[in-house]
C-alpha positions in Angstrom: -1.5 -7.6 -7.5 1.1 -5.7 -5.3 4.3 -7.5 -4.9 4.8 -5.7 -1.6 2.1 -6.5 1.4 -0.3 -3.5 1.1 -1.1 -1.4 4.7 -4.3 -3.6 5.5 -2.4 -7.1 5.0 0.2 -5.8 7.4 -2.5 -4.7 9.5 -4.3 -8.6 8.9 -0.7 -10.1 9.4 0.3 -8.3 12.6 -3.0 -8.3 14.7 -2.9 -11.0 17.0 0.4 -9.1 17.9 -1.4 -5.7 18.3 -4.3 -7.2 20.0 -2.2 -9.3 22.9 0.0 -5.6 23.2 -3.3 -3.3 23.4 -4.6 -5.9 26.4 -1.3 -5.3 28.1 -1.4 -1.1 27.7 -4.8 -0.7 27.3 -4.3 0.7 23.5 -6.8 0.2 20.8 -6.5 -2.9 18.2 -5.7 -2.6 14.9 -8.9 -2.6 12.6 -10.4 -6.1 11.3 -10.2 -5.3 7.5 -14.0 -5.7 6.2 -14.7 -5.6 2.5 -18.4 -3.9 1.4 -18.8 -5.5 -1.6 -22.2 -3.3 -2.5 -23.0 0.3 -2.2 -23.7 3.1 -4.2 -22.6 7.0 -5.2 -25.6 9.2 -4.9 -28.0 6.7 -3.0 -31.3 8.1 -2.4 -29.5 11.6 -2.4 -27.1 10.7 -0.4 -23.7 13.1 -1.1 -20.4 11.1 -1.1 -19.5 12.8 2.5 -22.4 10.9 3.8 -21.7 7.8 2.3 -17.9 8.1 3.3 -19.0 8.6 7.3 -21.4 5.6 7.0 -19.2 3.6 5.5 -16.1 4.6 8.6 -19.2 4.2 11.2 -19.3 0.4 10.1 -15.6 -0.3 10.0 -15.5 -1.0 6.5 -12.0 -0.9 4.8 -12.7 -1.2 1.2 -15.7 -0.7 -0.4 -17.0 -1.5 -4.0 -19.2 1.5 -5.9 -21.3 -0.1 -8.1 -22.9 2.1 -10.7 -26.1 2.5 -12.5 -27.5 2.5 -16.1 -27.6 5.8 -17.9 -30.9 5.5 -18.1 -31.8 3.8 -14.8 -30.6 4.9 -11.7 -31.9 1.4 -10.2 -34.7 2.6 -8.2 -32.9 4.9 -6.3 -31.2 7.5 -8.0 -27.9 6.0 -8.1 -24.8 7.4 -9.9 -23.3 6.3 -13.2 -20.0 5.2 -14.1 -18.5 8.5 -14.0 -19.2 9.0 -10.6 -17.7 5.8 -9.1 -14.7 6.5 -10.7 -14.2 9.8 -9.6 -15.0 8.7 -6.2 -12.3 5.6 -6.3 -9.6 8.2 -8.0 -10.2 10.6 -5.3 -9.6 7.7 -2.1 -7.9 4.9 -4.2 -7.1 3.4 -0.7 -10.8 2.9 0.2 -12.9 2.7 -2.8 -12.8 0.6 -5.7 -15.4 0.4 -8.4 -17.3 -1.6 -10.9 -19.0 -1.1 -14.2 -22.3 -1.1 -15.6 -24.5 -0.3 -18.4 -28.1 -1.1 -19.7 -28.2 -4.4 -21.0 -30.1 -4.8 -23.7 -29.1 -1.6 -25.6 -26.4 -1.3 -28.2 -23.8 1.0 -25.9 -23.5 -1.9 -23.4 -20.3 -3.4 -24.6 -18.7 -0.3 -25.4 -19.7 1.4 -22.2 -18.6 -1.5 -20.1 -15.0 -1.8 -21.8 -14.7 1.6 -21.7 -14.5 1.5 -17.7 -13.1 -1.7 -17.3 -10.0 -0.5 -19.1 -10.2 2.7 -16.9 -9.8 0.5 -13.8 -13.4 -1.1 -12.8 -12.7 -4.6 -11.1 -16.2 -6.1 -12.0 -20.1 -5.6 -13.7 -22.6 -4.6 -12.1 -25.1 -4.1 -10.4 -27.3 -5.7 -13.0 -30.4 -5.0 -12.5 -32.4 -4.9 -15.8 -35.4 -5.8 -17.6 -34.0 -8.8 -19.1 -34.5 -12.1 -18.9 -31.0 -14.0 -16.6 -30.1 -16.2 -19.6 -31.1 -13.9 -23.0 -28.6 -13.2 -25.6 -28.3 -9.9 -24.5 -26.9 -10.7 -20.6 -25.2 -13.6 -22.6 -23.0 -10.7 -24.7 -22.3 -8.8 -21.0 -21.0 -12.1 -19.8 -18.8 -12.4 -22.8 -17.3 -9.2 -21.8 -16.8 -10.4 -17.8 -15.0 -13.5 -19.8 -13.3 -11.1 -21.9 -11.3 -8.9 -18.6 -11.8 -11.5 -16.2 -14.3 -9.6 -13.8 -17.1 -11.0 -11.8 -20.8 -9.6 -12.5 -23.3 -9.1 -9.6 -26.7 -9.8 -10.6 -30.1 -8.7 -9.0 -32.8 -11.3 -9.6 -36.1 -10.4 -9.3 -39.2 -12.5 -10.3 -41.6 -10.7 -13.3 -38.8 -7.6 -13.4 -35.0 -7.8 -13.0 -32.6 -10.7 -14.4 -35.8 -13.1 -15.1 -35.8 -17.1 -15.2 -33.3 -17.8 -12.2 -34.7 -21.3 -12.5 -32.7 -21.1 -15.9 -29.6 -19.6 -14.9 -27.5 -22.7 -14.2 -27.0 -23.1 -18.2 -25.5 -19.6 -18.2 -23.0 -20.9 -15.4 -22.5 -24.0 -17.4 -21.4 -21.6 -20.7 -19.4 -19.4 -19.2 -17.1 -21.5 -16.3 -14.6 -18.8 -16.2 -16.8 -15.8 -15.1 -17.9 -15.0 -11.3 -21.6 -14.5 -11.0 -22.7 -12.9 -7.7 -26.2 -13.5 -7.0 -28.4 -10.7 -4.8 -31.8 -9.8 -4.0 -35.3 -10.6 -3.5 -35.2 -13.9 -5.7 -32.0 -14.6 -4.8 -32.3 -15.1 -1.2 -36.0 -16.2 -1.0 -34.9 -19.2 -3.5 -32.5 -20.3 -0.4 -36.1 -22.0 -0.1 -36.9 -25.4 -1.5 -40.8 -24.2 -1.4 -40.0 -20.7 -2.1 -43.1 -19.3 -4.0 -41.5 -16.9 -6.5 -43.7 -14.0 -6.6 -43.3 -13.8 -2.3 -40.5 -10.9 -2.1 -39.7 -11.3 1.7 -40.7 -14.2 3.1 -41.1 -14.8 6.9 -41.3 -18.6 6.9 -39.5 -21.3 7.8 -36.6 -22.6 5.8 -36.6 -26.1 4.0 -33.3 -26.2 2.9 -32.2 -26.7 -1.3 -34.0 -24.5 -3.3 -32.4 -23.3 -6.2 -29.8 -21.0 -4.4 -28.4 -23.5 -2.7 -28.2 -25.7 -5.6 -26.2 -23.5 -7.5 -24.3 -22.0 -4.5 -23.2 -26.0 -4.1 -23.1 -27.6 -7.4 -21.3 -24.3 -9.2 -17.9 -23.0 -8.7 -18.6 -19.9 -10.6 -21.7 -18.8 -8.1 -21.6 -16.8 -5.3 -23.6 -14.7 -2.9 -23.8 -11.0 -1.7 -25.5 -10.8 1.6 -26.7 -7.4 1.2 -30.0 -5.3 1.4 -33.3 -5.7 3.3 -33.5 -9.5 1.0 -30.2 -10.3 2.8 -31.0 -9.2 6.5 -34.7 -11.0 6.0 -32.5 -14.4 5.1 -30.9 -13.7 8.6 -33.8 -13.1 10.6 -37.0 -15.2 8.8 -34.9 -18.3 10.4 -32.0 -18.4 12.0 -30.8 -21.9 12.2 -30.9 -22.0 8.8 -29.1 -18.9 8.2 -26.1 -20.4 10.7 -26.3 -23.8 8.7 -26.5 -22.1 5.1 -23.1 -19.9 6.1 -21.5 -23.0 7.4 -22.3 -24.8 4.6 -21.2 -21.9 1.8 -18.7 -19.9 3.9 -16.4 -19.6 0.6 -19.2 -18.5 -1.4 -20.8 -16.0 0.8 -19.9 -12.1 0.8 -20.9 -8.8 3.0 -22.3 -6.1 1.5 -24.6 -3.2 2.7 -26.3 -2.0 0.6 -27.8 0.6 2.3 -28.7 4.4 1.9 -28.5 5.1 5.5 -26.4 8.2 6.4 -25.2 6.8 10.1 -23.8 3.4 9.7 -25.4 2.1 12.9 -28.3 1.9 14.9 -31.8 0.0 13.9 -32.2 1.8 11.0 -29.2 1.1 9.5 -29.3 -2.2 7.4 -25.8 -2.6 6.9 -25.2 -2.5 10.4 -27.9 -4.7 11.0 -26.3 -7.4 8.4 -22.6 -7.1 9.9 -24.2 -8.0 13.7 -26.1 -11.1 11.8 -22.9 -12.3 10.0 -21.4 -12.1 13.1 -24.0 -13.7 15.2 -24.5 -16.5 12.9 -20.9 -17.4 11.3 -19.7 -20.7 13.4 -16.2 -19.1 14.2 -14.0 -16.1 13.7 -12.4 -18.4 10.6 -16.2 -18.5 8.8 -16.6 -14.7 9.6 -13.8 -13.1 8.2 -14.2 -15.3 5.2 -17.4 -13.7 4.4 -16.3 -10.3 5.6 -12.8 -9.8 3.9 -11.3 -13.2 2.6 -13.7 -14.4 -0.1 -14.3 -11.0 -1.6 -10.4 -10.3 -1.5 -9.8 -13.7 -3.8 -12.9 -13.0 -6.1 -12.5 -9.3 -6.9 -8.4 -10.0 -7.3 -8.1 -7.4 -5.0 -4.5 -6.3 -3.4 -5.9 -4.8 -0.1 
């Protein structure tokens, strides 16, 4: 952490300031720092001029690149460590990066301390054949414990980070690491009658499935409110969504996650989730915990 306030605290510090002076001469306001807590080098083809537009279009401040398996490019292509940190070395003000590596095969640890020690704030994304709590997710988690980093996690039933029903004894053995949760299983288990092989459900919500069970009862669980499984939690019912941000406003994070090239407009899901967190956080206070303060205080990040 910087010892000296950083250019976007000054901005966070001095904008009711700058916004009461740009009413009075008709100036713009200072940016609203946002953190994207998910998006990738290489997405879908996407060059890093693309994703650098898209990610200005939507006002974000800092982003985090999370990498790919060298094997995997997780379903889309994505780049590999090397290429999120080149990307955060080249614009250290905007981009900072995690790192990642195959589970289950016997380079993990190395491969993940290598980067970590080369600067990468975190694990992840995670998403690989495993089951959520086998020994081999256990060893990553020893290495999160081991540099004090979070790991994001994408849970999908029959295919990616299995057995979320199980998951809670991996919080219980390992207090001290940050788990983000994300995806289809994820955000359909917001659901207390979530059927587990339904990937985007459209039905109502009955509140205290196991999401938010471990979103309440764990200190160590949070959530990343990015791709099309975190715009459908928004829009398959939106009281809940308002009561479920109220309710975990300190857990709750933005991300994109999104291979668009514009950064706005209908087809643009990170767009789409930034006008939902907007709509449905209870106050400015709830909002820019979600888009800037909780990620700031998890990631340990000086911006």
């Amino acid at each position: 952490m910087h010892s000296q306030l950083s250019r976007r605290e000054f901005l966070v510090v001095t904008t009711s300031s700058l916004l009461a002076g740009a009413a009075a001469t008709g100036a713009e306001p200072a940016p609203v720092p946002i953190i994207d807590i998910h998006q990738h080098t290489n997405y879908s083809g996407r060059t890093n001029a693309q994703l650098i537009a898209h990610q200005n279009a939507l006002g974000v401040t800092t982003t985090v690149l999370l990498p790919a398996g060298r094997l995997y490019g997780l379903d889309a292509d994505c780049g590999r460590n090397d290429t999120v940190l080149a990307l955060a070395n080249q614009r250290p003000n905007e981009y900072v990066f995690f790192a990642n590596e195959i589970t289950d095969i016997p380079e993990a640890r190395a491969e993940l301390e290598t980067y970590l020690r080369r600067g990468a704030i975190g694990i992840g994304e995670q998403k690989f054949k495993v089951a959520c709590d086998s020994p081999e997710f256990q060893r990553v988690a020893e290495v999160a414990q081991q540099f004090n980093v979070p790991i994001l996690m994408h849970f999908m039933h029959d295919r990616y980070n299995t057995g979320i029903e199980r998951f809670h004894t991996v919080l219980e053995k390992f207090p001290k690491v940050n788990f983000i949760g994300h995806a289809q299983t994820w955000w359909g288990n917001v659901d207390k009658n979530h059927e587990q092989k339904s990937m985007y459900p459209t039905s109502k919500v009955t509140p205290g499935g196991i999401t938010d069970r471990l979103l309440s009862d764990y200190p160590n669980m949070f959530g990343d409110l990015s791709a099309g499984s975190g715009l459908n939690f928004f829009t398959r019912d939106e009281d809940h969504a308002r009561a479920f941000l109220q309710r975990h406003q300190d857990k709750l994070m933005f991300g994109s996650d999104c291979n668009d090239v514009f950064g706005r407009g209908p087809g643009c899901q990170g767009a789409n989730i930034l006008a939902n967190i907007r709509k449905c956080a209870a106050s400015k206070t709830v909002e820019r915990k979600i888009l800037f303060e909780n990620a700031k205080r998890i990631m340990r990040l000086s911006v």
